[in-house]
N, C-alpha and C positions, 0 to 999 in steps of 0.2 A: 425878702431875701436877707438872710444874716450870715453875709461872710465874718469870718471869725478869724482869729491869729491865736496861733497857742503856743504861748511862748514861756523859755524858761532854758535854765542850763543844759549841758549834755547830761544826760542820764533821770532828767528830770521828770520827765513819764507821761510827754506829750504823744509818743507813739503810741501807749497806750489808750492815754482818753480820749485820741481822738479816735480811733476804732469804737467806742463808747459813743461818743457822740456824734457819728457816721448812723448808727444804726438806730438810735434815737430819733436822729434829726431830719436823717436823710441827705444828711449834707455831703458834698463831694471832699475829695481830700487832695489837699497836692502838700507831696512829701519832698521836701528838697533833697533828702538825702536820698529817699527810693528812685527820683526821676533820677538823682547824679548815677546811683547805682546802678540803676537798667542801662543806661546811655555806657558806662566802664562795661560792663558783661557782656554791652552788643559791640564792644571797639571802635566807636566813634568815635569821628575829630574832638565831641566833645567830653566824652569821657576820658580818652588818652589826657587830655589838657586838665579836667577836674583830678583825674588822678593823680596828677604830680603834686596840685594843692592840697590835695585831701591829706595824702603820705606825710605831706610837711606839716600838715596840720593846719593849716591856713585855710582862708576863706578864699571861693570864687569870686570872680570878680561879677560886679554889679550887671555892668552892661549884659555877661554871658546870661547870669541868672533868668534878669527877668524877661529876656526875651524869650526863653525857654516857661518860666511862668506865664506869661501871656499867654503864649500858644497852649499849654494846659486848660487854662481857665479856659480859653474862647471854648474848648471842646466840649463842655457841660453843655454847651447852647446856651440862650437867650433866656429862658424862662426854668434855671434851677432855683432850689431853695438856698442857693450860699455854699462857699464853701471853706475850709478849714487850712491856711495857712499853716505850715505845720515846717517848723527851720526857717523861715524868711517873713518877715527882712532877717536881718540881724546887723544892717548897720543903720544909722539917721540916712545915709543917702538912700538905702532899699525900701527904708518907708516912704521916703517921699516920692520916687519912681516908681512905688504898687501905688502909691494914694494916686499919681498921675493915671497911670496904667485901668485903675476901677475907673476913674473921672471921667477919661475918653469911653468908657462904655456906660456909665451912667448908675455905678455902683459906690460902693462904701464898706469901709471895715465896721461891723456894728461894733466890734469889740474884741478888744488884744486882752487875752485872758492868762497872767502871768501866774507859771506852778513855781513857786519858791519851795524849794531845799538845801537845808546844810549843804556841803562844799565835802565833807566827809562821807557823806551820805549817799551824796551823787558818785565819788570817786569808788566807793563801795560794791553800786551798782553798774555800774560802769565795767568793771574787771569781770563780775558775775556774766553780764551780759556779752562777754567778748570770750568766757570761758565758753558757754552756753552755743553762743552762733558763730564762733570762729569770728568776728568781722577782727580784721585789721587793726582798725583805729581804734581798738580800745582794750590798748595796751598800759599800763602806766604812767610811762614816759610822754604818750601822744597824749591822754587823758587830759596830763596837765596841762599839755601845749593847748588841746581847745580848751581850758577850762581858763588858761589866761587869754586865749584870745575873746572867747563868753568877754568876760569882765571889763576889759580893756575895749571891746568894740562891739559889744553886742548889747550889756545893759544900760549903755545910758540911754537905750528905748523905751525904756521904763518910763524916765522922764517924758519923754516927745509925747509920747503916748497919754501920759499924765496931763499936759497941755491941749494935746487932743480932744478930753473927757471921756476916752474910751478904756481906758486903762483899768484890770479888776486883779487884786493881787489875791490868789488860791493856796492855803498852806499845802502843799505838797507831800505832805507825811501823812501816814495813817493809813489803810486798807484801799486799795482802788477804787472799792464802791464809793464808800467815804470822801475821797478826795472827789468822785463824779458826780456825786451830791450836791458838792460844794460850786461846781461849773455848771448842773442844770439850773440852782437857784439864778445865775447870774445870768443865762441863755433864756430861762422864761421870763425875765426883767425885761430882754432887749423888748424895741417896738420891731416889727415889721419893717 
């Protein structure tokens, strides 16, 4: 089983590779943005409440997350190949409440696979992709709001993760194949 974490800024192109490495791997995928999004579309308690954080740009809070990840994960069942964290953690406390979270079921991150990009780059893609699918949140303005929230609470996982020995930093630039290239060499490295 290699669950994995794919991590990196907004607009940094974790939705992409992990559709990539879904269909490779066979691995399941929990999207924190798509669960917040289904949960706002269907007007639930808990999308009405994500949505007021989302609009300001802020982060859910911890407790909400992962009990909503939990229940995602348990639904793969007992005997999948892993699966792909994709937005979460994004604070030291969400890793340590997923690291608890696998523990009670007898699992592990094989590895947090960080897509680094410019900060220009991202803000770039980010407007493209907000012209492109209408979303809301990626607007300018909001852009910047998560992209200091990123930096200010999201990457010192870099480190934790670094201390962990799970940590693989992915130059993020360059054609999609190219950059998937670079995450199957580090995904046929893990053990079992």
């Amino acid at each position: 089983m290699k669950n994995i974490i794919i991590f990196g800024a907004p607009g940094a192109g974790k939705g992409t590779q992990s559709e990539k490495m879904i269909e490779k791997y066979g691995l399941g995928h929990i999207s924190t943005g798509d669960v917040l999004r289904d949960q706002i579309k269907k007007g639930t308690e808990l999308g009405v409440t994500a949505k007021k954080y989302i609009d300001d740009g802020k982060l859910i809070p911890d407790d909400l997350m992962v009990d909503i990840l939990a229940s995602v994960y348990d639904s793969y069942g007992k005997d999948h190949n892993g699966v792909i964290f994709d937005g979460f953690p994004r604070t030291i406390k969400q890793a340590e409440a997923l690291k608890a979270m696998l523990d009670k079921r007898g699992h592990k991150v094989a590895a947090m696979i960080e897509l680094s990009v410019p900060e220009d780059e991202l803000v770039k893609r980010l407007v493209n992709r907000g012209k492109i699918s209408g979303r809301s949140d990626d607007n300018e303005e909001t852009i910047q709001k998560r992209l200091n929230v990123y930096h200010e609470q999201t990457a010192p996982l870099i480190d934790w993760y670094d201390k962990e020995g799970i940590h693989h930093h992915v130059e993020g630039l360059g054609t999609v194949d190219e950059i998937f290239s670079r995450i199957c060499e580090i995904i046929d490295s893990l053990d079992d």
